[in-house]
Residue frames as a rotation matrix with the C-alpha (Angstrom) as fourth column:
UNK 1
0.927 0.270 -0.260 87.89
-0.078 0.818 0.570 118.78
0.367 -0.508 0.780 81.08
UNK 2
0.136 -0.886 0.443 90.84
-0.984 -0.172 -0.042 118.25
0.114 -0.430 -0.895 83.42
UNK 3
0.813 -0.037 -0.581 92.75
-0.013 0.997 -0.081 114.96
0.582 0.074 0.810 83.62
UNK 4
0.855 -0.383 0.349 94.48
-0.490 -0.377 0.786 114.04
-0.170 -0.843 -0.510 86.43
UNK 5
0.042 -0.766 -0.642 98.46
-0.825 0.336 -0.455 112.81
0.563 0.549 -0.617 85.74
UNK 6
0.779 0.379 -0.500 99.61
-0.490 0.865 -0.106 109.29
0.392 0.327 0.860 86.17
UNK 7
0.415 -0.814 0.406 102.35
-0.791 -0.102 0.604 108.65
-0.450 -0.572 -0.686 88.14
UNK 8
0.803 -0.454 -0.387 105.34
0.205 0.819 -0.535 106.14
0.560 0.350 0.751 86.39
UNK 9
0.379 -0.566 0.732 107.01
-0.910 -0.085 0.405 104.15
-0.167 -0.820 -0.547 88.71
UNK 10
0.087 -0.417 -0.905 109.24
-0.409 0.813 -0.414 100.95
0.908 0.406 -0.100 88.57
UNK 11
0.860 0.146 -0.489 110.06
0.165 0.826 0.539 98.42
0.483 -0.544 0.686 90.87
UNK 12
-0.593 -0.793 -0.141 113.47
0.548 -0.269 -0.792 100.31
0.590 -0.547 0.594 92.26
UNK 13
-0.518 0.384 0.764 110.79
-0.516 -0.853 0.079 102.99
0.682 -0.353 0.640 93.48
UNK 14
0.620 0.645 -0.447 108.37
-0.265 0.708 0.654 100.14
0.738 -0.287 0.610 94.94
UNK 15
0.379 -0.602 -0.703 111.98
0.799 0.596 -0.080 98.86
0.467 -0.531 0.707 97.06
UNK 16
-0.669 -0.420 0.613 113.27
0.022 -0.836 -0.549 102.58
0.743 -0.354 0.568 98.16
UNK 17
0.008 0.975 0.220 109.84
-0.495 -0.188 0.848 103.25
0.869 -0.115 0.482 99.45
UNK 18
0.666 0.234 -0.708 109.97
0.046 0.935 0.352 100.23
0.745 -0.267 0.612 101.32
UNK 19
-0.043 -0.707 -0.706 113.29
0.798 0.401 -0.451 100.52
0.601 -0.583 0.547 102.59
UNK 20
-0.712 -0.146 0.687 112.73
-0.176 -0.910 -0.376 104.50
0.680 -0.389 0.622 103.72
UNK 21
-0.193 0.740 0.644 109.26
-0.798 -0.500 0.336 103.53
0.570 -0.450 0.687 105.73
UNK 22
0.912 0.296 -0.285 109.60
-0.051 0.770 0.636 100.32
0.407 -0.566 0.717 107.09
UNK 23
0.607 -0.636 0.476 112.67
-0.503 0.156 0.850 98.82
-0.615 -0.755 -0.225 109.49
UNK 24
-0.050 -0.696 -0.716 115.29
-0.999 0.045 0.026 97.35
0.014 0.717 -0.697 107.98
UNK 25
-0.840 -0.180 0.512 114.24
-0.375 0.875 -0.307 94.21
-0.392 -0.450 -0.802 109.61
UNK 26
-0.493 0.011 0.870 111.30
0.204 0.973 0.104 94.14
-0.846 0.229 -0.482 107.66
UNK 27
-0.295 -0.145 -0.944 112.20
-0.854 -0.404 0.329 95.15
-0.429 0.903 -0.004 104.44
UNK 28
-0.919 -0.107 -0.380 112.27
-0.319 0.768 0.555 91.40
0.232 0.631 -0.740 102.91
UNK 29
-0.594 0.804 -0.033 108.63
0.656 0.461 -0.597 90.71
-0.465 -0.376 -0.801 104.51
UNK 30
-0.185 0.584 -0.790 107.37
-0.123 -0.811 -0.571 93.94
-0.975 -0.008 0.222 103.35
UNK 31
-0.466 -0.372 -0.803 108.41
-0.836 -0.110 0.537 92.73
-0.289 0.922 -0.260 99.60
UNK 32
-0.982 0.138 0.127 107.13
0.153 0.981 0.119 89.49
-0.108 0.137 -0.985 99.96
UNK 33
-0.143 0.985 0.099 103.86
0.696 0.172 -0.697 91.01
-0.704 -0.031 -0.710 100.25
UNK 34
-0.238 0.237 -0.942 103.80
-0.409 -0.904 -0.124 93.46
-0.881 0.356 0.312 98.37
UNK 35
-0.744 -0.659 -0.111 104.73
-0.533 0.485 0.693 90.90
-0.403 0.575 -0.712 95.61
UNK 36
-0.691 0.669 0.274 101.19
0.394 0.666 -0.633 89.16
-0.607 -0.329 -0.724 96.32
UNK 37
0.789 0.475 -0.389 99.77
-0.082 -0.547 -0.833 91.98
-0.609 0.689 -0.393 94.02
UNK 38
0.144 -0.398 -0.906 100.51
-0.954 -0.299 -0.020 91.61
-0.263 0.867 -0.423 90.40
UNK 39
-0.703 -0.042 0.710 100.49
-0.127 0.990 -0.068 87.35
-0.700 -0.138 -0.701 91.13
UNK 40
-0.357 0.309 0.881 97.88
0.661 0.751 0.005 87.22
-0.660 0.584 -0.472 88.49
UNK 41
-0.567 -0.210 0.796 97.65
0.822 -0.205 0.531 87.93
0.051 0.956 0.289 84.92
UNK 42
0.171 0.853 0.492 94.07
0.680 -0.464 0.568 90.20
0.713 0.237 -0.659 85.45
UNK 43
0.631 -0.326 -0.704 96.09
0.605 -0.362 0.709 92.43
-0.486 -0.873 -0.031 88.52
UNK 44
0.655 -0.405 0.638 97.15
0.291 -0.644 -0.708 95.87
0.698 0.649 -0.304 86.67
UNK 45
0.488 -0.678 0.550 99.81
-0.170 -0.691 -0.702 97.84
0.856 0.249 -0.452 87.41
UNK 46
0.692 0.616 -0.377 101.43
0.215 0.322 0.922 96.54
0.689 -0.719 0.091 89.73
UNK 47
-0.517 -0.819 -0.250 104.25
0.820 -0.392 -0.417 98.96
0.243 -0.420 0.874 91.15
UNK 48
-0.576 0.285 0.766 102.27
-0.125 -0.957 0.262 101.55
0.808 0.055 0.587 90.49
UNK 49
0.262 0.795 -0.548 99.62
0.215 0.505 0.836 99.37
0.941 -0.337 -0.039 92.92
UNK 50
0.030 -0.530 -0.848 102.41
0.847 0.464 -0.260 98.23
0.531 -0.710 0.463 95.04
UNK 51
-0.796 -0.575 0.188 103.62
0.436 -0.761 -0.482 101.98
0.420 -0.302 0.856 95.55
UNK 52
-0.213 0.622 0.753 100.21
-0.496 -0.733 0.466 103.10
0.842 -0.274 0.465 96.69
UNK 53
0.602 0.419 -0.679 99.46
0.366 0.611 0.702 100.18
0.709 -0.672 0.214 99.12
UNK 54
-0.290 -0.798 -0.529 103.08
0.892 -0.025 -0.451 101.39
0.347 -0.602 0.719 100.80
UNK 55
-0.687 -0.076 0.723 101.56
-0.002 -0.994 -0.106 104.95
0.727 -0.074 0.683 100.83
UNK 56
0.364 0.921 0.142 98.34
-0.256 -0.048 0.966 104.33
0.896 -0.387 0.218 102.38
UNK 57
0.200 0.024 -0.980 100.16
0.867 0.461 0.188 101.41
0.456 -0.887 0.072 105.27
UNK 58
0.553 -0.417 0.721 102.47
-0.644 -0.763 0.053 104.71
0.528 -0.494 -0.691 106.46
UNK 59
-0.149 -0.987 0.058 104.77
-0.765 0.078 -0.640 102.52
0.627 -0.139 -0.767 107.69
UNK 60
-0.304 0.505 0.807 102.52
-0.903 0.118 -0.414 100.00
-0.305 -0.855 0.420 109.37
UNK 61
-0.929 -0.238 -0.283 102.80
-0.340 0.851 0.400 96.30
0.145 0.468 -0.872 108.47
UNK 62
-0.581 0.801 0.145 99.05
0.413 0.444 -0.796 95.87
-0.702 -0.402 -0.588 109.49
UNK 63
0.116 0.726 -0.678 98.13
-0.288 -0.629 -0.722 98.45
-0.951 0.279 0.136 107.53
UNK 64
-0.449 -0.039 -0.893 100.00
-0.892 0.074 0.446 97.47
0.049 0.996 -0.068 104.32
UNK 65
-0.924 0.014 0.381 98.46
-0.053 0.985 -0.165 93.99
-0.378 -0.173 -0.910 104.65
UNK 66
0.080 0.920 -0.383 95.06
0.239 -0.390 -0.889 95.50
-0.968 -0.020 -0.251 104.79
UNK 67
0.248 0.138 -0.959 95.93
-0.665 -0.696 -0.272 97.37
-0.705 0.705 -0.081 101.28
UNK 68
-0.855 -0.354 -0.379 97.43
-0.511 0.454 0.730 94.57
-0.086 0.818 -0.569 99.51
UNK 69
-0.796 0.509 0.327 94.38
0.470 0.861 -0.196 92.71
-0.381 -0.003 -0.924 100.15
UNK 70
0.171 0.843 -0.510 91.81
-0.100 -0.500 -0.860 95.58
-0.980 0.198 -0.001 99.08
UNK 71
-0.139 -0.185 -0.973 94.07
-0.910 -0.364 0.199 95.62
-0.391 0.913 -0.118 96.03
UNK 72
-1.000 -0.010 0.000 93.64
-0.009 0.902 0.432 91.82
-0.004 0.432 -0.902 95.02
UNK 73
-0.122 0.981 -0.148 89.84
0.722 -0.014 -0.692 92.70
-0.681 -0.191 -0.707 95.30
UNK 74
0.727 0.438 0.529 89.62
0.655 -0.674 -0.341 95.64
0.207 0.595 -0.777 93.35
UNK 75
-0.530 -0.833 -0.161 93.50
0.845 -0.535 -0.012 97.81
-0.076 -0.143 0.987 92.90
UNK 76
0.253 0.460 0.851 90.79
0.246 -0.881 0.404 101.23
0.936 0.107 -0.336 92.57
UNK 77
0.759 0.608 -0.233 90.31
0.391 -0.141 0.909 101.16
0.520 -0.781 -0.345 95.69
UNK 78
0.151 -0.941 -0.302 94.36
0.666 -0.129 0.734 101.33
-0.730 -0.312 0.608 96.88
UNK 79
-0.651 -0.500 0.571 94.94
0.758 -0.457 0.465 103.72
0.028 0.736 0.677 93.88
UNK 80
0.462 0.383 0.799 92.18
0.422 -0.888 0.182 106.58
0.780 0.254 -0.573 94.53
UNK 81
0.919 0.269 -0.289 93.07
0.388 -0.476 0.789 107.49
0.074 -0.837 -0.541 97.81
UNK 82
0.107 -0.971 -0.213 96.96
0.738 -0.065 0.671 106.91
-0.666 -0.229 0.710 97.92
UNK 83
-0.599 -0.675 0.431 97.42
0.794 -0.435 0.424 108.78
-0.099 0.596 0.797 94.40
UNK 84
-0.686 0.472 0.553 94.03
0.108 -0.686 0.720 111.13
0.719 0.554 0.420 94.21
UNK 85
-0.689 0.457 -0.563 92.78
0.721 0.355 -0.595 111.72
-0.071 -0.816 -0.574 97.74
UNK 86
-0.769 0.282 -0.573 91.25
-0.201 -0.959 -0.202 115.31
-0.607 -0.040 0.794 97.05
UNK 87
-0.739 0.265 -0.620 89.60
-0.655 -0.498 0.569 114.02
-0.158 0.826 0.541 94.36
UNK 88
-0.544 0.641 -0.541 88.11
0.263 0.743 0.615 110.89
0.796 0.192 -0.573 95.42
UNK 89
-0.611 0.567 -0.552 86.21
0.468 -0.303 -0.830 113.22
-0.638 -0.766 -0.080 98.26
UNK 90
-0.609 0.357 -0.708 85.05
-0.357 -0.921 -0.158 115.24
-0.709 0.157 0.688 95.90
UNK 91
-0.780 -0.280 0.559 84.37
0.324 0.584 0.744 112.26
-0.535 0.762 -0.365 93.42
UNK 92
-0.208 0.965 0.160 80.56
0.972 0.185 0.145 112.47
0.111 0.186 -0.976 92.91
UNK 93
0.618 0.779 -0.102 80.49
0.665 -0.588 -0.461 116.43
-0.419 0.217 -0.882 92.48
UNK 94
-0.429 -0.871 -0.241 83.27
0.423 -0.429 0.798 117.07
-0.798 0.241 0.553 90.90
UNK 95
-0.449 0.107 0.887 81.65
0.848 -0.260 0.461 117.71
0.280 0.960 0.026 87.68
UNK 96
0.453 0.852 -0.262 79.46
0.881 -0.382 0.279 120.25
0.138 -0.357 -0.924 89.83
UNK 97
0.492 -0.490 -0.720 82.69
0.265 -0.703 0.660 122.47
-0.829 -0.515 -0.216 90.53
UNK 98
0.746 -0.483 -0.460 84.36
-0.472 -0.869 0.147 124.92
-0.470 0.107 -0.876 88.93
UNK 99
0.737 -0.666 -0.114 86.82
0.517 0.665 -0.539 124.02
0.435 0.339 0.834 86.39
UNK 100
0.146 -0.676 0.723 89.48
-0.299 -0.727 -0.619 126.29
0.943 -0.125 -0.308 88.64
UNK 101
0.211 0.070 0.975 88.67
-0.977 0.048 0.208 124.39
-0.032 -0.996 0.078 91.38
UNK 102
0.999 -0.007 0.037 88.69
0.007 1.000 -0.001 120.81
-0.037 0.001 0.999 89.60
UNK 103
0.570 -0.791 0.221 92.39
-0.004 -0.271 -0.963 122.16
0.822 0.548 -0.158 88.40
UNK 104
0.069 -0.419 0.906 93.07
-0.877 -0.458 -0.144 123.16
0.475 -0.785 -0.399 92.05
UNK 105
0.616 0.379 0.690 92.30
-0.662 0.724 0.193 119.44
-0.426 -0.576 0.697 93.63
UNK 106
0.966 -0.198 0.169 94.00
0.228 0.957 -0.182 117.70
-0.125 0.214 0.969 91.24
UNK 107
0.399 -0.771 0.496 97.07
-0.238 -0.609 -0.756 120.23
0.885 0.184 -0.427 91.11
UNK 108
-0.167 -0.418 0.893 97.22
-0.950 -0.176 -0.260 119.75
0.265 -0.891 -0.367 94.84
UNK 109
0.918 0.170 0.358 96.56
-0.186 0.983 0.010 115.51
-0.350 -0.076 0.934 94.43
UNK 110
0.775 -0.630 -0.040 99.28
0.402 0.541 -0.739 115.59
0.487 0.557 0.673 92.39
UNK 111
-0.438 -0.670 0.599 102.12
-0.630 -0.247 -0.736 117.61
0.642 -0.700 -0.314 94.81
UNK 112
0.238 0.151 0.959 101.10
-0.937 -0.223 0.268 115.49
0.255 -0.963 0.089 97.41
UNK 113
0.990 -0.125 0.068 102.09
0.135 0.974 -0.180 112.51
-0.043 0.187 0.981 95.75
UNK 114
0.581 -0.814 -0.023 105.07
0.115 0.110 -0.987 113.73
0.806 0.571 0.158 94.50
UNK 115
0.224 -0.708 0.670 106.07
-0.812 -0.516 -0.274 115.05
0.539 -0.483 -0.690 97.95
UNK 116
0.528 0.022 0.849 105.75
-0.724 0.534 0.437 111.94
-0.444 -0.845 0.298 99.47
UNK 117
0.987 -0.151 -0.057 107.78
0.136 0.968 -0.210 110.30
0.087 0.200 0.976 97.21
UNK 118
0.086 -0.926 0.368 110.58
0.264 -0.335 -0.904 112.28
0.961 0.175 0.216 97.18
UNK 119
0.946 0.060 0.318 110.61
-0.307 -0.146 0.940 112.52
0.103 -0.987 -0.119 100.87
């Protein structure tokens, strides 16, 4: 069985992020939402959240709106795609492929996170 890694981030990463894809003009707006996730007790991870909602907007206050709100509904939803896109296409036959291929999807889920953070 393959298990896909977990990405640990902090709340300096969550503010780089932030400051590298958005304007400097709104950096302090982008935080303010972002902040809205993790407002209540039953709202997991919520850098780890935060950092995926920022991946998904691409630099697009409309868009990160859109993600913080999917995440206050249901953070899965902002956390397959941003951190495991290969794999949530494949979700529902993964089990059908090749363990060299499940290896290969999540190998290449997991460099595509990493490149985009370290951009």
């Amino acid at each position: 069985m393959t298990i896909q890694p977990i990405p640990k981030v902090t709340s300096a990463d969550v503010e780089r992020i932030a400051r590298r894809d958005f304007p400097a003009g709104r950096v302090a707006e982008v935080l303010a939402m972002l902040s809205e996730y993790g407002a209540e007790s039953w709202q997991r991870e919520p850098q780890r959240v935060r950092l995926a909602a920022l991946k998904l907007a691409a630099g697009s206050v409309e868009r990160l709106r859109y993600q913080v709100e999917t995440a206050k509904c249901d953070y899965r939803d902002v956390l397959a795609p941003a951190e495991y896109p290969g794999y949530s296409e494949h979700m529902f036959r993964m089990r059908e492929l090749a363990q060299d291929e499940q290896q290969r999807i999540i190998d290449d889920d997991w460099r595509q996170y990493e490149d985009w953070l370290k951009r």
